[in-house]
C-alpha positions as CSV (number, residue, x, y, z in Angstrom):
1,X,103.4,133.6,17.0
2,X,106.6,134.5,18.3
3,X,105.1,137.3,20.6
4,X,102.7,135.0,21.7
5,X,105.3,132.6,22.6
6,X,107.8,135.5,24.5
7,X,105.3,136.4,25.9
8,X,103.7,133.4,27.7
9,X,107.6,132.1,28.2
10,X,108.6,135.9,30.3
11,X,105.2,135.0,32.7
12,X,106.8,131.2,34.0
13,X,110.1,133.3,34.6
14,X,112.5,132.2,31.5
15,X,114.5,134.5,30.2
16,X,113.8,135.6,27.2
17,X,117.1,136.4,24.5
18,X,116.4,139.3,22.1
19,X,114.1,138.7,19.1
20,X,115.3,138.9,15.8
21,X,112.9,140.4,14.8
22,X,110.9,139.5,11.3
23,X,113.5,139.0,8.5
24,X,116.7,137.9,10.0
25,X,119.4,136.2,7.6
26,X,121.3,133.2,7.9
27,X,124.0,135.2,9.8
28,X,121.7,137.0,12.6
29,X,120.2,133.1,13.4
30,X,123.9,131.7,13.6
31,X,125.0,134.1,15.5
32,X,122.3,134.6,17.8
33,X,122.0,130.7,18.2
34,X,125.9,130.8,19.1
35,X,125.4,133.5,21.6
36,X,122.5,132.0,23.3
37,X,124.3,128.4,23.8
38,X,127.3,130.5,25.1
39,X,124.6,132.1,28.0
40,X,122.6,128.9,29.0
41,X,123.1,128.2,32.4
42,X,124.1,124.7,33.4
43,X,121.8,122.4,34.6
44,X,119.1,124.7,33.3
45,X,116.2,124.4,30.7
46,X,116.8,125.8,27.8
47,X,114.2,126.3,24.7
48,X,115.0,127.7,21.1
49,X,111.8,128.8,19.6
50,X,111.7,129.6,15.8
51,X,109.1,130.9,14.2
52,X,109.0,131.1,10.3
53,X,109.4,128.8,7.3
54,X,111.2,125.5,7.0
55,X,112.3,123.4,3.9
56,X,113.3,119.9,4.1
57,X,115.5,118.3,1.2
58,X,117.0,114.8,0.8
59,X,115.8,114.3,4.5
60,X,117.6,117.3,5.7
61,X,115.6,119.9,7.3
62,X,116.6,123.7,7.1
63,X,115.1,126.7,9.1
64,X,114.9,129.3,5.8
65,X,115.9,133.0,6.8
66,X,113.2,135.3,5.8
67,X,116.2,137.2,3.6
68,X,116.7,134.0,2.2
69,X,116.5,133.1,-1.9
70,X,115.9,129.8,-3.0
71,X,118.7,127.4,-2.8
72,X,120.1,125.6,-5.6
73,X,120.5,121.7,-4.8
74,X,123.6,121.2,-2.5
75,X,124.0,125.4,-1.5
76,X,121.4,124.6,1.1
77,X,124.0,125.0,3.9
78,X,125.0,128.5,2.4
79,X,121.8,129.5,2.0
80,X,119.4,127.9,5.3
81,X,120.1,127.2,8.9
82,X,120.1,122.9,9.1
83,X,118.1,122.2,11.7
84,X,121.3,119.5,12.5
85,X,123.4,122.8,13.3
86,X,120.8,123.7,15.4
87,X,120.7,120.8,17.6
88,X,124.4,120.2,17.6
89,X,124.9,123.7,18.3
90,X,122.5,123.8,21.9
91,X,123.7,119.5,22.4
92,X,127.3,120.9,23.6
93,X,125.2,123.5,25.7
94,X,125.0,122.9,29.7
95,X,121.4,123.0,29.8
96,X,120.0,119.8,31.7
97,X,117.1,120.1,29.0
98,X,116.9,121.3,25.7
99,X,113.6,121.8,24.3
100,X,113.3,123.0,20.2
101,X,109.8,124.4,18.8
102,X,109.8,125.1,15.2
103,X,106.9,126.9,14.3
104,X,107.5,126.4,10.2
């Protein structure tokens, strides 16, 4: 899916960030997700595509790192990626538009 989606996102002219490749941890999606907000261009549309598994818990939804074990109740913020980090994270972005696809 995420090949799919680079590649049909490189042939409208976006440009595409590094993958991640198919077992990231927590770290390499914070990071990466820090780096890209720090790139976007101002007034520009951005889109963060993810591709993997989610988990949702007491109406909190997490994007789960594929080197991720199961989180006790209440270590799911040292364990997942909230999907509230995520859109805090690319809200203080200059992008005009910020579009999210979770593919979990």
């Amino acid at each position: 899916d995420a090949s799919a989606m680079t590649r049909a996102l490189d042939a409208v002219d976006f440009v595409i960030e590094p993958s991640l490749g198919p077992s990231p941890s927590r770290t390499d999606i914070i990071t990466a997700l820090e780096a890209f907000q720090r790139r976007i261009a101002p007034g520009s549309l951005a889109v963060f595509y993810f591709s993997g598994h989610g988990v949702e818990r007491d109406g909190v939804n997490y994007l789960v790192p594929a080197t991720a074990e199961k989180a006790a109740p209440g270590d799911e913020d040292y364990v997942y990626v909230s999907l509230d980090f995520v859109i805090e994270t690319l809200e203080v972005s200059p992008a005009a538009i910020v579009v999210i696809v979770l593919d979990a």
